[in-house]
C-alpha positions as CSV (number, residue, x, y, z in Angstrom):
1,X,139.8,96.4,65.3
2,X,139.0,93.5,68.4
3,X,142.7,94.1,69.2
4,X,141.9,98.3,69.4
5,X,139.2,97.4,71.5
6,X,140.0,95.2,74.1
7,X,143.7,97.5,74.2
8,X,140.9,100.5,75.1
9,X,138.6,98.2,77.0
10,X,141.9,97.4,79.4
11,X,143.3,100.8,79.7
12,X,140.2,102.3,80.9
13,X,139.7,99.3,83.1
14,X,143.1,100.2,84.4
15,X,142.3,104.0,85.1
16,X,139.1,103.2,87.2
17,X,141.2,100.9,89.0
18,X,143.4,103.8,89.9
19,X,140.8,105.9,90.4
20,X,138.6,103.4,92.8
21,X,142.3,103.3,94.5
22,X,142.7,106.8,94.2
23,X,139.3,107.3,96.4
24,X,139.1,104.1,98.5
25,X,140.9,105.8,101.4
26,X,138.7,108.7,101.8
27,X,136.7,109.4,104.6
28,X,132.9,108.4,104.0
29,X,130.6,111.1,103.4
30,X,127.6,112.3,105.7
31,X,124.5,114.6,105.5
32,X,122.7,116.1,108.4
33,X,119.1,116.1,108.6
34,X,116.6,117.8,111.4
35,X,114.1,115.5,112.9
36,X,110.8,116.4,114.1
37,X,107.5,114.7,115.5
38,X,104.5,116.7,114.7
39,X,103.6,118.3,118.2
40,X,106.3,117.7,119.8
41,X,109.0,119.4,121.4
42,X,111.4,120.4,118.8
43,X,112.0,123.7,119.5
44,X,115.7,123.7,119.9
45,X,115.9,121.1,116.7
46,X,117.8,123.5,114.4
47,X,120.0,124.4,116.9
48,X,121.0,120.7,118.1
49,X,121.6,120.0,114.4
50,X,123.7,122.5,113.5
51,X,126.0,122.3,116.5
52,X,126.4,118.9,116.2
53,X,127.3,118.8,112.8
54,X,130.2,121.1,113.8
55,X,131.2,119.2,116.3
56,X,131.6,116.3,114.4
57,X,133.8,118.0,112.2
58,X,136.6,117.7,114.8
59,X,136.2,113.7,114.8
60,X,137.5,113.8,111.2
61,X,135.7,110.9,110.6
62,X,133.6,112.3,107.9
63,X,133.4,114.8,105.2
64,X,130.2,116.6,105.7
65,X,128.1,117.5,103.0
66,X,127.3,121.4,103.6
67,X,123.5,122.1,104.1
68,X,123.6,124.3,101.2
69,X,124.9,122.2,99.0
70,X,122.3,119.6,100.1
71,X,119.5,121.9,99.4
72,X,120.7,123.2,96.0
73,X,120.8,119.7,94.9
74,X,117.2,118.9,96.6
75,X,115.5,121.8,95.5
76,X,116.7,121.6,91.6
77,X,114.0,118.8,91.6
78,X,111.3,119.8,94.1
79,X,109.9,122.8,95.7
80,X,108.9,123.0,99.3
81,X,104.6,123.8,99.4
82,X,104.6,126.2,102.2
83,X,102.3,125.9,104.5
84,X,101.3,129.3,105.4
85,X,101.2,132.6,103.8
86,X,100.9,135.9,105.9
87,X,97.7,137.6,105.3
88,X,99.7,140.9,105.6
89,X,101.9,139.5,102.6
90,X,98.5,138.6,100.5
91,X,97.2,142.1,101.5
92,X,100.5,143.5,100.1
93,X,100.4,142.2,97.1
94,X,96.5,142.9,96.6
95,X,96.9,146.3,97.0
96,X,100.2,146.3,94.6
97,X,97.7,144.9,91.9
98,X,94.6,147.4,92.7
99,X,97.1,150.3,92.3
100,X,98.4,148.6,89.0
101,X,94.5,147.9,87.7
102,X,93.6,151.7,88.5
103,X,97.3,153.0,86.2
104,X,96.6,150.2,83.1
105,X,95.1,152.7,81.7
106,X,95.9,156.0,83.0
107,X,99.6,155.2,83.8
108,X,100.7,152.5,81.8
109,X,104.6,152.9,82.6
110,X,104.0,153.1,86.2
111,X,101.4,150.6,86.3
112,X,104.2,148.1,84.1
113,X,106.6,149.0,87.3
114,X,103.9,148.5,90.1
115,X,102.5,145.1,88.5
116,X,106.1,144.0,87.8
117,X,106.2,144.0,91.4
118,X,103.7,142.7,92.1
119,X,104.0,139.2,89.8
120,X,107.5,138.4,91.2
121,X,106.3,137.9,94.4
122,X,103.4,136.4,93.2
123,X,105.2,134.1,90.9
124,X,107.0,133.1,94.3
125,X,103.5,132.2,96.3
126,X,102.5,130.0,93.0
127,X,105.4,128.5,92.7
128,X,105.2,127.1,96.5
129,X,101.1,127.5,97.3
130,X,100.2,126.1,93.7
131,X,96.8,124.5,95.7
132,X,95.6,128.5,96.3
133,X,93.1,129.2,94.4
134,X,93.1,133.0,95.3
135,X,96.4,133.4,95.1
136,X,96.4,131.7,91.5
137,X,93.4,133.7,90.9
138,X,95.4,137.1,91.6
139,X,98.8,136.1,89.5
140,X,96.6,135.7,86.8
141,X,94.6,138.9,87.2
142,X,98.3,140.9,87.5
143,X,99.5,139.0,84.5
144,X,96.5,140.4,82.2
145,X,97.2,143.8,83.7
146,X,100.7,143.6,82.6
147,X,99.5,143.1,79.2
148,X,96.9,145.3,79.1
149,X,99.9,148.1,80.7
150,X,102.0,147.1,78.0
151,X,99.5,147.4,75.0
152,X,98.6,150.6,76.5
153,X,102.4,151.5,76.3
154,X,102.8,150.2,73.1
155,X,105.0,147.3,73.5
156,X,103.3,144.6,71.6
157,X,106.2,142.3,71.6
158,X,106.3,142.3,75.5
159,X,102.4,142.0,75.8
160,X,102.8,138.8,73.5
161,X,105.2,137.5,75.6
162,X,103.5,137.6,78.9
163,X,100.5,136.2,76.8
164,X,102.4,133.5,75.9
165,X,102.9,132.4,79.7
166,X,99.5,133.1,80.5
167,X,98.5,130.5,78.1
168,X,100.8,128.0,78.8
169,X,100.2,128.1,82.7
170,X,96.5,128.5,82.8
171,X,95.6,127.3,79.2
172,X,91.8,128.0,79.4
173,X,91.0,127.9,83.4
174,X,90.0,131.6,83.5
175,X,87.3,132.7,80.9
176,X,88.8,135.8,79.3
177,X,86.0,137.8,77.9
178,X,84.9,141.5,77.4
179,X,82.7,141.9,80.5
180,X,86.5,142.2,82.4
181,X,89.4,142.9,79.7
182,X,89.9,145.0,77.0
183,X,88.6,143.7,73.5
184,X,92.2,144.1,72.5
185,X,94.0,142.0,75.4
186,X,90.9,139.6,74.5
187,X,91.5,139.3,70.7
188,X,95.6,138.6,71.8
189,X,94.3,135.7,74.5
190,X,92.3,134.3,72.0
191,X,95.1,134.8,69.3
192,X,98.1,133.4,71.5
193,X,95.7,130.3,71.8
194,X,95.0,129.4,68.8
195,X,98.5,129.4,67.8
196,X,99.7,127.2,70.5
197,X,97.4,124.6,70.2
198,X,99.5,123.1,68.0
199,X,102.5,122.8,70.3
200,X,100.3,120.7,73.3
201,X,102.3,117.5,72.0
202,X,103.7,116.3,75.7
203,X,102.5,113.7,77.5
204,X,103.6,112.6,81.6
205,X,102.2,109.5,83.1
206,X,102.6,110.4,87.2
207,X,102.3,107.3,89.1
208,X,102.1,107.7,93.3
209,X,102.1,105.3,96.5
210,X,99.6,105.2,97.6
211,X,97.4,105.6,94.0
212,X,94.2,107.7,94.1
213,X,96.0,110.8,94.4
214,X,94.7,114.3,93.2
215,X,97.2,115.7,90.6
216,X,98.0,119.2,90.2
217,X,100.1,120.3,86.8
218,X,101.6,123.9,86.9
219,X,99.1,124.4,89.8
220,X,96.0,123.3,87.7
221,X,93.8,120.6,89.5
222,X,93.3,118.1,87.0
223,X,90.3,116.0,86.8
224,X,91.9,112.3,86.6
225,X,93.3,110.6,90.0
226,X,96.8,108.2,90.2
227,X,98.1,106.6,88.0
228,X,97.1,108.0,85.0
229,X,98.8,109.4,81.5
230,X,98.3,113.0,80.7
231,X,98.4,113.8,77.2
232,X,97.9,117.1,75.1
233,X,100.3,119.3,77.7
234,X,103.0,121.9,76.1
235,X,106.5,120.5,76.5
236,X,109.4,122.1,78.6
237,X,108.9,122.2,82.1
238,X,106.5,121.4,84.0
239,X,105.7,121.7,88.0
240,X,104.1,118.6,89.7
241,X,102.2,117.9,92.6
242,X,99.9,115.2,94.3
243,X,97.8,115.6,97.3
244,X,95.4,113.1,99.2
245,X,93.3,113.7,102.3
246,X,96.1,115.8,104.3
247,X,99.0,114.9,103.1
248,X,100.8,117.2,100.3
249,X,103.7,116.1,98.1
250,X,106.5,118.5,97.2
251,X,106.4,120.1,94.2
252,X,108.4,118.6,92.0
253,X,109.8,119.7,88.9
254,X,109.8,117.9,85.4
255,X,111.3,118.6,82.3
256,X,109.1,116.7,79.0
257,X,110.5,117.1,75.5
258,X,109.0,117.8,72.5
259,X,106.4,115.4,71.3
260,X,107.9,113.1,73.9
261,X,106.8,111.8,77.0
262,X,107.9,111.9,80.8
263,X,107.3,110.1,83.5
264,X,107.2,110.5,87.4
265,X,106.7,108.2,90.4
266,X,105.8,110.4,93.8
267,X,105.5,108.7,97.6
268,X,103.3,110.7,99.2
269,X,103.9,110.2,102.6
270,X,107.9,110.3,101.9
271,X,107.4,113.7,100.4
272,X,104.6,114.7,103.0
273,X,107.6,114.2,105.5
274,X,110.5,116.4,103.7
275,X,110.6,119.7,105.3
276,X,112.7,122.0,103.9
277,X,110.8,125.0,104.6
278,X,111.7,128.6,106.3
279,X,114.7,127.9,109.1
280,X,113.8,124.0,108.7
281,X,115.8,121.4,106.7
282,X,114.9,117.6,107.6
283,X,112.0,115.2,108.2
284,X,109.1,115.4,110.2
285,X,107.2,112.3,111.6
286,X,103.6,111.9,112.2
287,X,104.5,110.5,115.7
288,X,107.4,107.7,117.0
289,X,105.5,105.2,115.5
290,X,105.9,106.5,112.3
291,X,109.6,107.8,112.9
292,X,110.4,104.0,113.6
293,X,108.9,102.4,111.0
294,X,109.7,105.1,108.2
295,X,113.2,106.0,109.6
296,X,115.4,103.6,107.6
297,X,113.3,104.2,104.2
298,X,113.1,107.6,103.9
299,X,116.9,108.2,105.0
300,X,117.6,105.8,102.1
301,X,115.9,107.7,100.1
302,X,117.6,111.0,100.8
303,X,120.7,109.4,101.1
304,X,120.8,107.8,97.1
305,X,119.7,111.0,95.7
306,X,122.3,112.9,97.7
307,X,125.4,110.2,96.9
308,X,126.3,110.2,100.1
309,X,127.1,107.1,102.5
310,X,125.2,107.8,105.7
311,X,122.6,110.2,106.7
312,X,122.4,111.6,110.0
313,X,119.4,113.0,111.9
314,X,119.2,114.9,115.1
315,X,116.1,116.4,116.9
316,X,114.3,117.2,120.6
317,X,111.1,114.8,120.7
318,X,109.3,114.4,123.5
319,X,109.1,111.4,125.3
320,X,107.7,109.7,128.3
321,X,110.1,111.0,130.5
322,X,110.1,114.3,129.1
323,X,112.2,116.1,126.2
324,X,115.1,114.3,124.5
325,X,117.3,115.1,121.9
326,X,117.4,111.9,119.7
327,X,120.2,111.0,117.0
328,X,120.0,108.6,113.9
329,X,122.5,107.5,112.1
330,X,121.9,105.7,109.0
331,X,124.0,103.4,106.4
332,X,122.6,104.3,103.2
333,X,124.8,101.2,101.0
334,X,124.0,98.9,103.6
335,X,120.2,100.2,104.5
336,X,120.9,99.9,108.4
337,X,120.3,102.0,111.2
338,X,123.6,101.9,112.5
339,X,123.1,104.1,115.4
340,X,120.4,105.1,117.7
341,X,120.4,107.1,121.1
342,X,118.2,109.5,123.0
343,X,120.0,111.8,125.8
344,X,117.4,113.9,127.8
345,X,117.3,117.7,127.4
346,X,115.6,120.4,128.7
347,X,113.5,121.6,125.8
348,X,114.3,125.3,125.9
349,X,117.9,125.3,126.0
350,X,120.9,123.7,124.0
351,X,123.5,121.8,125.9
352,X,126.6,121.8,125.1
353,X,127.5,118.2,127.1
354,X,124.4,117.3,125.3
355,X,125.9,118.2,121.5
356,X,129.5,116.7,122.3
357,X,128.1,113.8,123.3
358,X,126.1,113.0,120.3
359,X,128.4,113.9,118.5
360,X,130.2,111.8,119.9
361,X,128.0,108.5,119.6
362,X,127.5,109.4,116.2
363,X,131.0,109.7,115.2
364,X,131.5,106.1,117.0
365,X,133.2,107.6,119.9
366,X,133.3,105.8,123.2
367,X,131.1,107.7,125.3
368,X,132.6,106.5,128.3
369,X,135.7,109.0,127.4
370,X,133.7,112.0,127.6
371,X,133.3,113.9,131.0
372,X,132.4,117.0,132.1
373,X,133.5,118.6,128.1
374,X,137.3,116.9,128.4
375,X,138.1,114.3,126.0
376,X,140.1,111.0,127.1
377,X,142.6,108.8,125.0
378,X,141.3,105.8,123.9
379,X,142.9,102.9,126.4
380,X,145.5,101.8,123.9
381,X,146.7,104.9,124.1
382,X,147.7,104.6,127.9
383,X,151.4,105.0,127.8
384,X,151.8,103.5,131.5
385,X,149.5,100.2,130.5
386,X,152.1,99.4,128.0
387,X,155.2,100.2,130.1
388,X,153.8,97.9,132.7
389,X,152.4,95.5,130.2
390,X,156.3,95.4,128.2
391,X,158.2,95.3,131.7
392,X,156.0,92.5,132.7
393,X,157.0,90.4,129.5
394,X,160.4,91.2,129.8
395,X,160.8,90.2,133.1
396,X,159.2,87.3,132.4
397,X,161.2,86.6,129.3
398,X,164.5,87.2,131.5
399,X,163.4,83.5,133.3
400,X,163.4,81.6,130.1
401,X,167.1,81.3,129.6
402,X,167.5,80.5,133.5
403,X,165.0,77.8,133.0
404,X,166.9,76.6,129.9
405,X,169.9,76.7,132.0
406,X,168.4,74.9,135.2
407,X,167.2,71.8,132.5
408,X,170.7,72.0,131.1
409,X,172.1,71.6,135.0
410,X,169.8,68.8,136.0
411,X,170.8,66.8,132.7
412,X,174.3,66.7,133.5
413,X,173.8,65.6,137.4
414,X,171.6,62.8,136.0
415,X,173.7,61.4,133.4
416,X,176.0,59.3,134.8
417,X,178.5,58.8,132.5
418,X,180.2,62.2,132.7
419,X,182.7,61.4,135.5
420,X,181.1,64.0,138.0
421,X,182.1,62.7,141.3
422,X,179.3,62.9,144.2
423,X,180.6,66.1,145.5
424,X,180.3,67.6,142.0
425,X,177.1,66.4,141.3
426,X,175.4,67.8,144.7
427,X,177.3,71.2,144.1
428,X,175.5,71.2,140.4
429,X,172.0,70.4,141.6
430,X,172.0,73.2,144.4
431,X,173.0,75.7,141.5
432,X,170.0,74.4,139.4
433,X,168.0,74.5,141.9
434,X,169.1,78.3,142.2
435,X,168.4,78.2,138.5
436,X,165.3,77.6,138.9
437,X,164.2,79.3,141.9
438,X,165.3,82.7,140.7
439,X,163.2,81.6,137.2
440,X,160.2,81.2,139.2
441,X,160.5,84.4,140.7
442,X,161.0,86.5,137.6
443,X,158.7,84.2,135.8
444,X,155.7,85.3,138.6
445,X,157.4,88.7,139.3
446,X,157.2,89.7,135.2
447,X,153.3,87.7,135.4
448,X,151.8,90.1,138.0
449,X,153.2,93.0,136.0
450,X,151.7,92.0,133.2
451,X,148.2,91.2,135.1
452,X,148.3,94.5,137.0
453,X,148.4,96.5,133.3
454,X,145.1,95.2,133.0
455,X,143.2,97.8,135.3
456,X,145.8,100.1,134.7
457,X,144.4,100.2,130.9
458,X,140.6,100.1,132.5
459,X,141.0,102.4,135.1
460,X,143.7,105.0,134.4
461,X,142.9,108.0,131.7
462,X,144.6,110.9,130.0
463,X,143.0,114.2,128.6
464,X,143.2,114.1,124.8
465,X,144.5,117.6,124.3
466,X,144.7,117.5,120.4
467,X,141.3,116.0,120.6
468,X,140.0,118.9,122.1
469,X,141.9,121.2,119.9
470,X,140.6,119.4,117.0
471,X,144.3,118.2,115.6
472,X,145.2,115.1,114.4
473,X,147.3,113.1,117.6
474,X,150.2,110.7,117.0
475,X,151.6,108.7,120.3
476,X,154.8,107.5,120.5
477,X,155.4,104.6,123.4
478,X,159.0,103.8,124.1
479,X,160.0,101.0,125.8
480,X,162.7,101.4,128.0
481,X,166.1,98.8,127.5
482,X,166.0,95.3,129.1
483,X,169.5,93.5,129.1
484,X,169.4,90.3,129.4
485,X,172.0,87.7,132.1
486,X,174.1,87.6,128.7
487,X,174.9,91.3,128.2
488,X,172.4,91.2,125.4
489,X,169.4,93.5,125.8
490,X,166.6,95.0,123.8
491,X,164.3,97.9,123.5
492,X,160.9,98.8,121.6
493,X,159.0,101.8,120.5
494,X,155.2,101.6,119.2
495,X,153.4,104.4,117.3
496,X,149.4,104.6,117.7
């Protein structure tokens, strides 16, 4: 048996080995973000974000996580709180219910239709306004007139139903009496509460930074403050929130099993920050202050829950100088801000210098090879660098062997003993001292070549035409043949 397991314990170390191998050369992965300071000039945020995320698409640098996707995964967990509801929607909706109170009785299948109506969109406003007293007020007056409509209908089974949520979501926060209901929806209120009683056999302990914090369960204003355990509540799931002074958590979602217990931890002013509501999807700062010193944690954050390896943020703030669209880039494994850069804007228009560029800077692009919307190959890419560069060293190498040979020369006349007469020996130092002169002179010749590639490199660019195009660019360089005072010679070809 020890044998069987460390046989499986190797084999499965072996296929995550292949499959950490398998994924090690992927690009990293990146989620955009909007970023706004409240009162500030953000107008154009949405905009900025979205072009630059497709922008950045052509670096292939990154695989972008799609904003959908991002916000499918957020919101299975938490719900936005709007912040405003329409009067004309409440009035809507009021008058949906008045029509359904007047045909409870006298309609009940149209008044089932009209109520039906009216509770989904209701059900919506709860679900994001759960602090509205009104508006929980009203979904719980259209839920007693569904039951009352479908009583009157006779569908008892449906009535029960409905009773069933009532109970569940409101427990006993409305009286339900005679004076407003019928003695029939009253008796199945009553009814539908007894029996359930029995199942209030959850408990959630919600913890928050900072503590203190007003806790709202389903929308129900609870009477304790954070941190504190809240016992007696029916299992399945349950909608939290937290609220203190102005700031307003999300609303997050819990499931809590069956005589079991759950438990959640909210930061307020992390949560406060999340916007994900209407056209906007990203963080919002109090002012820079705040952005600066909350940046790096709250991208973290986002970033873990996400699985992604960097989070990227891009908004119009305002600034001393006026309106500038500012870009974050953030290493989530590392917990850095990697990258940082404001380029000024004009607040009511999006530039489209403006979106390459930070696109650009955040794809760790040199900004210096962006001008005027054309992209330039980097400089080890400059084809005419290298020829010089190559000629330069080959020149220069073409002196070594006539230096070798000059040494070789100079050896001879000084030895003594080789039976070189005095005519022979002068005739062999002026052809060294050829040698030699013609070494020195490719030597400098392949030198200042070499040297002048320098602000050739610097100085010279090309346009990056599969760049622009957004395709994938490989560069051949081909050195052109040397030959060498032998007859030999030799070429080279590099591939960037």
């Amino acid at each position: 048996m020890k044998r069987a397991a460390v046989h499986a314990f190797l084999v499965s170390s072996l296929f995550a080995a292949a499959a950490t191998a398998q994924t090690s050369d992927l690009e990293p992965t990146i989620v955009f973000f909007e970023l706004y300071l409240r009162d500030g000039a953000g107008g154009k945020t949405p905009e900025y974000a979205t072009a630059v995320q497709e922008e950045i698409r052509r670096h292939k640098r990154y695989s972008v996580l799609a904003r959908k996707d991002a916000s499918d995964r957020l919101r299975s967990t938490m719900i936005t709180p709007a912040k405003r509801v329409t009067d004309e929607k409440l009035k809507s909706i009021e008058k949906m219910v008045a029509e359904g109170d007047k045909l409870a009785y006298t309609n009940p299948k149209q008044a089932i239709e009209v109520l039906r109506q009216a509770k989904e969109e209701l059900q919506a406003l709860v679900e994001h306004v759960s602090l509205d007293e009104k508006i929980r007020k009203d979904y719980f007056t259209t839920q007693m007139l569904l039951v009352t409509s479908h009583l009157e209908n006779g569908n008892e089974q449906k009535a029960n139903e409905i009773m069933v949520e009532i109970v569940r979501v409101f427990e006993d926060e409305n009286p339900v009496t005679t004076k407003d209901y019928h003695p029939r929806v009253v008796e199945l209120y009553k009814e539908v509460f007894r029996s359930l009683q029995s199942e209030r056999t959850a408990s959630l302990t919600v913890s928050t930074n900072p503590p203190g914090c007003d806790v709202f369960i389903n929308g129900r204003p609870m009477r304790q403050k954070t941190p504190f355990t809240f016992e007696g509540l029916y299992p399945g799931p349950l909608r939290i929130n937290v609220r203190r002074g102005n700031l307003q958590s999300m609303v997050r979602k819990v499931e809590v099993p069956n005589n079991g217990s759950g438990k959640i931890d909210i930061d307020l002013e992390y949560e406060s920050a999340l916007t994900f509501a209407g056209d906007e999807f990203g963080l919002t700062f109090t002012d820079d202050a705040s952005l600066k010193a909350n940046v790096l944690n709250y991208a973290e954050k986002l970033g873990k829950f996400l699985e992604v390896d960097y989070i990227m943020m891009v908004g119009v703030v305002e600034r001393a100088s006026g309106p500038a669209l500012a870009g974050y880039q953030v290493d989530v494994k590392a917990r850095a801000v990697v990258r940082q850069q404001d380029f000024p804007v004009k607040a009511n228009v999006v530039s489209a210098k403006r979106v390459e560029e930070m696109s650009a800077f955040l794809a760790g692009k040199d900004l210096t090879a962006i001008s005027d919307g054309v992209v330039y190959k980097p400089w080890y890419k400059n084809w005419i660098g290298w020829t010089l560069l190559g000629t330069g060293l080959a020149v220069a190498s073409v002196s070594v062997p006539l230096g070798l040979e000059r040494n070789e020369i100079a050896a001879r006349v000084e030895d003594g003993s080789n039976g070189l007469t005095q005519e022979q020996r002068l005739d062999e130092a002026n052809k060294g001292n050829d040698l030699g002169l013609q070494a020195g002179i490719l030597a400098g010749i392949g030198g200042a070549i070499a040297l002048a590639s320098i602000p050739v490199f610097i100085l010279v660019q090309f346009e990056d035409e599969s760049a622009m195009a957004g395709q994938p660019q490989e560069l051949p360089f081909i050195a052109a043949p040397w030959a060498l005072p032998d007859g030999g010679g030799f070429s080279a070809t590099l591939r960037f």
